[in-house]
C-alpha positions as CSV (number, residue, x, y, z in Angstrom):
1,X,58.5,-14.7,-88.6
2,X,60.0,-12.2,-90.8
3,X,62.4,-13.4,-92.6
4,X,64.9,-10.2,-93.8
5,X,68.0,-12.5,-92.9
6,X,67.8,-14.1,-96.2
7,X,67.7,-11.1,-98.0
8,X,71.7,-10.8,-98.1
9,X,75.1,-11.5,-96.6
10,X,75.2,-8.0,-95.0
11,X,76.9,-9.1,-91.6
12,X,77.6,-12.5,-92.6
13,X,80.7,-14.0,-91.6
14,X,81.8,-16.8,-94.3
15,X,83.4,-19.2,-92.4
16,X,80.5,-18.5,-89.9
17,X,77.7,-17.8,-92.6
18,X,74.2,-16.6,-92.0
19,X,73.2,-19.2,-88.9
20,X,73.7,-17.2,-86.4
21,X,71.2,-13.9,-88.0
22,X,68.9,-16.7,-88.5
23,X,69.2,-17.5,-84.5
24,X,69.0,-14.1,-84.1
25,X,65.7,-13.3,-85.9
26,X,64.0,-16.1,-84.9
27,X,65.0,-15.7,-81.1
28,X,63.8,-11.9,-81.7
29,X,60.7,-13.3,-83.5
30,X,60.1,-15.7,-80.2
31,X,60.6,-12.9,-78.3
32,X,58.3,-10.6,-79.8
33,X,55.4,-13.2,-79.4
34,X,56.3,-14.1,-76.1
35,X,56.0,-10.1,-75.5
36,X,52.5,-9.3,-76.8
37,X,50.9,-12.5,-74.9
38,X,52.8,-11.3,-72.3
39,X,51.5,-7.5,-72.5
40,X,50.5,-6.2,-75.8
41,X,52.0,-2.8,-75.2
42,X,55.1,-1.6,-76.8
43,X,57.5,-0.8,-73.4
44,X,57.7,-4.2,-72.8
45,X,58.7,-5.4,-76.6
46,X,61.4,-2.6,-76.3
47,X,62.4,-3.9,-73.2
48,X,62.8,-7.5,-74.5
49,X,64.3,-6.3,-77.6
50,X,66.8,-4.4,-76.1
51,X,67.8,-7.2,-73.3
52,X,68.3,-9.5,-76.9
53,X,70.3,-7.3,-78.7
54,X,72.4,-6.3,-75.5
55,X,72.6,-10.2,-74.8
56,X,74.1,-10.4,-78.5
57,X,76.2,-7.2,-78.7
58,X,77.9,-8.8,-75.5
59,X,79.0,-11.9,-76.7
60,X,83.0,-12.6,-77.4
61,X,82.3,-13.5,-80.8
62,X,81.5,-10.1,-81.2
63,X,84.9,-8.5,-79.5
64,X,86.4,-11.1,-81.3
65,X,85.7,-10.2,-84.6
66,X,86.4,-6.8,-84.2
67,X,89.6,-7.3,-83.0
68,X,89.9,-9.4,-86.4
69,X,88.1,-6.1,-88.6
70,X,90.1,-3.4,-86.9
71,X,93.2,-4.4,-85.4
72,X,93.7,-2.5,-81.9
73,X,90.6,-0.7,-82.2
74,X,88.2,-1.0,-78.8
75,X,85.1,0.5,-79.7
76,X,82.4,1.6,-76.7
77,X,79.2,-0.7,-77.0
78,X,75.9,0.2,-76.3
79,X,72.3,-0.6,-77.5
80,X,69.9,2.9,-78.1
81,X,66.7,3.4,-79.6
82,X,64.6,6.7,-80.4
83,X,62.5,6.4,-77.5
84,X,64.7,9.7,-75.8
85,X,64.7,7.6,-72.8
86,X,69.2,7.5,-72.2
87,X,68.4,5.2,-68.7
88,X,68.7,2.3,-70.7
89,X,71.4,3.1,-73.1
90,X,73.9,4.0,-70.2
91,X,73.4,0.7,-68.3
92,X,73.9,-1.2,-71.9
93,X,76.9,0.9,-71.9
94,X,78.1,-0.3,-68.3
95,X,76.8,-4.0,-69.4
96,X,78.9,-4.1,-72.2
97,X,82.2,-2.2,-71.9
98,X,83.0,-3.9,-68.1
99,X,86.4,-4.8,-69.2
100,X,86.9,-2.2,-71.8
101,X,91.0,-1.4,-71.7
102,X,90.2,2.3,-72.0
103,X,87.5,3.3,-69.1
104,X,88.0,7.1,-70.0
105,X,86.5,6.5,-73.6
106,X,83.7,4.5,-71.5
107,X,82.9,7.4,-69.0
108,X,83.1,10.2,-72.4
109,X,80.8,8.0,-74.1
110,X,78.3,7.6,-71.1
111,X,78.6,11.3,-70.3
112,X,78.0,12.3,-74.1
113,X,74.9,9.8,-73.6
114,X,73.4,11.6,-70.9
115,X,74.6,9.8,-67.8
């Protein structure tokens, strides 16, 4: 398993500290491996990824610390990659803003997305 985590603090959250990248990394490792004995081809690791990094970008703690960083500030979610495939990045978009307080910044941002 790569381990780039303990490289620095970049994203750490002191009273949280660097736990949670190290769940992160090693659930993405798992995940990778789990992929290529799966099928070794590279749609289905994207796939997985994705589904991990939506799965993470959606949890509270998330919401919850930037509500702590930026006051006020709802930001749209979403998970892309350079694929050009925008399927995927618009559902991540509906998977992660459901409850966003402004729906109109949701629908811009899926529409600027390709939706």
């Amino acid at each position: 398993m790569a381990d780039e985590w303990g490289e620095g603090d970049l994203g750490v959250v002191p009273e949280v500290g660097a736990e949670p990248l190290v769940r992160v990394s090693d659930a993405l490792a798992h995940a990778h491996d789990a992929a290529l004995d799966a099928a070794p081809d590279a749609g289905q690791w994207r796939r997985v990824g994705r589904a991990l990094l939506v799965d993470a970008l959606g949890d509270a703690r998330v919401r919850a610390r930037l509500a702590e960083v930026a006051p006020g500030s709802h930001p749209v979610l979403f998970v892309t990659d350079t694929d050009g495939a925008m399927a995927p990045t618009v559902a991540s978009i509906d998977a992660l803003n459901r409850d966003h307080p402004d729906p109109d910044l949701v629908a811009a941002a899926r529409a600027h997305l390709g939706a």
